[in-house]
VEXZA-242741 format. One record per residue (C-alpha): residue in one letter; x, y, z; residue number from 1. Coordinates in nm, 2 decimals. Example, Ala and Ser with C-alpha at 12.3 -4.5 7.8 and 13.67 -1.06 7.14 Angstrom:
REM VEXZA-242741
+---+--------+--------+--------+-----+
: r :     c1 :     c2 :     c3 :   k :
+---+--------+--------+--------+-----+
: A :   1.23 :  -0.45 :   0.78 :   1 :
: S :   1.37 :  -0.11 :   0.71 :   2 :
+---+--------+--------+--------+-----+
//
This chain:
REM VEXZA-242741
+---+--------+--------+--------+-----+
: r :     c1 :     c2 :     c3 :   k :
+---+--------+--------+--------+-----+
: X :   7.94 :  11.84 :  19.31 :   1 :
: X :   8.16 :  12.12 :  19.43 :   2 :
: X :   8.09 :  12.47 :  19.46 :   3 :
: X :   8.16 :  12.62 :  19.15 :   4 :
: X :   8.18 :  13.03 :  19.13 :   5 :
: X :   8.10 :  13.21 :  18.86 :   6 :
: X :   8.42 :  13.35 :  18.59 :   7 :
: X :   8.24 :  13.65 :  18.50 :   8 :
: X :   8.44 :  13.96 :  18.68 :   9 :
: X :   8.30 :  14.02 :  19.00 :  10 :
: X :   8.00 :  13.77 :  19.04 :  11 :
: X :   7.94 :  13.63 :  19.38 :  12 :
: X :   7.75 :  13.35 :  19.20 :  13 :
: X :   7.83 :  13.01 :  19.34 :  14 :
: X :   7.67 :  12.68 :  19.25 :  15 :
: X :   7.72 :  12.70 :  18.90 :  16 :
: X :   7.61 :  12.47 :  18.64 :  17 :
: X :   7.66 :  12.58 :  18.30 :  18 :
: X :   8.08 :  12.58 :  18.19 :  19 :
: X :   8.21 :  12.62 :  17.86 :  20 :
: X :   8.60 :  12.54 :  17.86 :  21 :
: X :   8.63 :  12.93 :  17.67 :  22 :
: X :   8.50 :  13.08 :  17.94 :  23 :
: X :   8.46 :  12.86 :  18.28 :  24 :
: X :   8.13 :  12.84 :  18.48 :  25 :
: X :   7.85 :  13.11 :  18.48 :  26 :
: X :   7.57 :  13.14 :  18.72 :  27 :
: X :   7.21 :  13.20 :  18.59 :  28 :
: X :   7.19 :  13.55 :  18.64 :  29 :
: X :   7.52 :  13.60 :  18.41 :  30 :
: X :   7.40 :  13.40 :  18.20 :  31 :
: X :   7.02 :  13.54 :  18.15 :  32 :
: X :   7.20 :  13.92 :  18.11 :  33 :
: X :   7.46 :  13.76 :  17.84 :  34 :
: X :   7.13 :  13.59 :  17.64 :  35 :
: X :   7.02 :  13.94 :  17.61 :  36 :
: X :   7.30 :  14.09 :  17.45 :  37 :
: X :   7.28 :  13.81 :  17.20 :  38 :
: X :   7.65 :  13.72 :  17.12 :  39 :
: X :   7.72 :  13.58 :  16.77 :  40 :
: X :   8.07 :  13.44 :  16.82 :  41 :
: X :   8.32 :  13.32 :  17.09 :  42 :
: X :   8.49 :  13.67 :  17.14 :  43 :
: X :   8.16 :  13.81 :  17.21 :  44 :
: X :   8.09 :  13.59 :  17.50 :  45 :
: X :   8.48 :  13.62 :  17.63 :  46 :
: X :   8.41 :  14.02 :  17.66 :  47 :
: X :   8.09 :  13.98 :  17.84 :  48 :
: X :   8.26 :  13.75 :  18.10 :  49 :
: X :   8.51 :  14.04 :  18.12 :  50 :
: X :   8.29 :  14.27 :  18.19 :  51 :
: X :   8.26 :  14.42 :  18.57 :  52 :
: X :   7.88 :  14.30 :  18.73 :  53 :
: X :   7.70 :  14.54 :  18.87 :  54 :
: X :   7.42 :  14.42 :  19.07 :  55 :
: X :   7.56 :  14.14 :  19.26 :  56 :
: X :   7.29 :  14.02 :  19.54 :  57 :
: X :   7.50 :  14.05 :  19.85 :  58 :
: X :   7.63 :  14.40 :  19.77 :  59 :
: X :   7.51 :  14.74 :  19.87 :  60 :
: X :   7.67 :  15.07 :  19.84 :  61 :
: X :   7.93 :  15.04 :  20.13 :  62 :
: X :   8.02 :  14.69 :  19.98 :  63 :
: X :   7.94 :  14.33 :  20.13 :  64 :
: X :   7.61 :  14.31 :  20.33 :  65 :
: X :   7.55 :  14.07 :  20.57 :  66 :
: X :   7.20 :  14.22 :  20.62 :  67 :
: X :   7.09 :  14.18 :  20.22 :  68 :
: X :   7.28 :  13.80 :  20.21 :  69 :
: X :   7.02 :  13.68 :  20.49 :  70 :
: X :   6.71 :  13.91 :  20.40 :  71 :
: X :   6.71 :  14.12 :  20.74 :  72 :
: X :   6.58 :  14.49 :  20.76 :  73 :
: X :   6.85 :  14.73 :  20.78 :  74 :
+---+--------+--------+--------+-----+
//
């Protein structure tokens, strides 16, 4: 198995395992936050994978940290 990014708009997830041909491949977080907006239709689903992620786990609020991705104290 590849590595296999997340579709939703600016996830870092990799290592994806859940794809829908609709949308492409979405990590667990995604996937967990879409669950709880509980989609009722196709659409709904396409315009949560279009929306921007906020929280992504390598990010603080100058951008990409090295620091965060391995755990150090910054």
């Amino acid at each position: 198995m590849g590595v296999m990014a997340c579709c939703r708009r600016g996830c870092d997830g990799i290592m994806c395992h859940d794809y829908s041909v609709e949308t492409g491949y979405v990590c667990y977080e995604c996937k967990a936050e879409l669950e709880d907006t509980n989609p009722t239709c196709v659409q709904d689903v396409k315009d949560f994978m279009d929306t921007e992620k906020e929280n992504n786990r390598y990010q603080d609020e100058d951008g990409f940290s090295l620091s965060k991705m391995f755990g150090e104290e910054v």
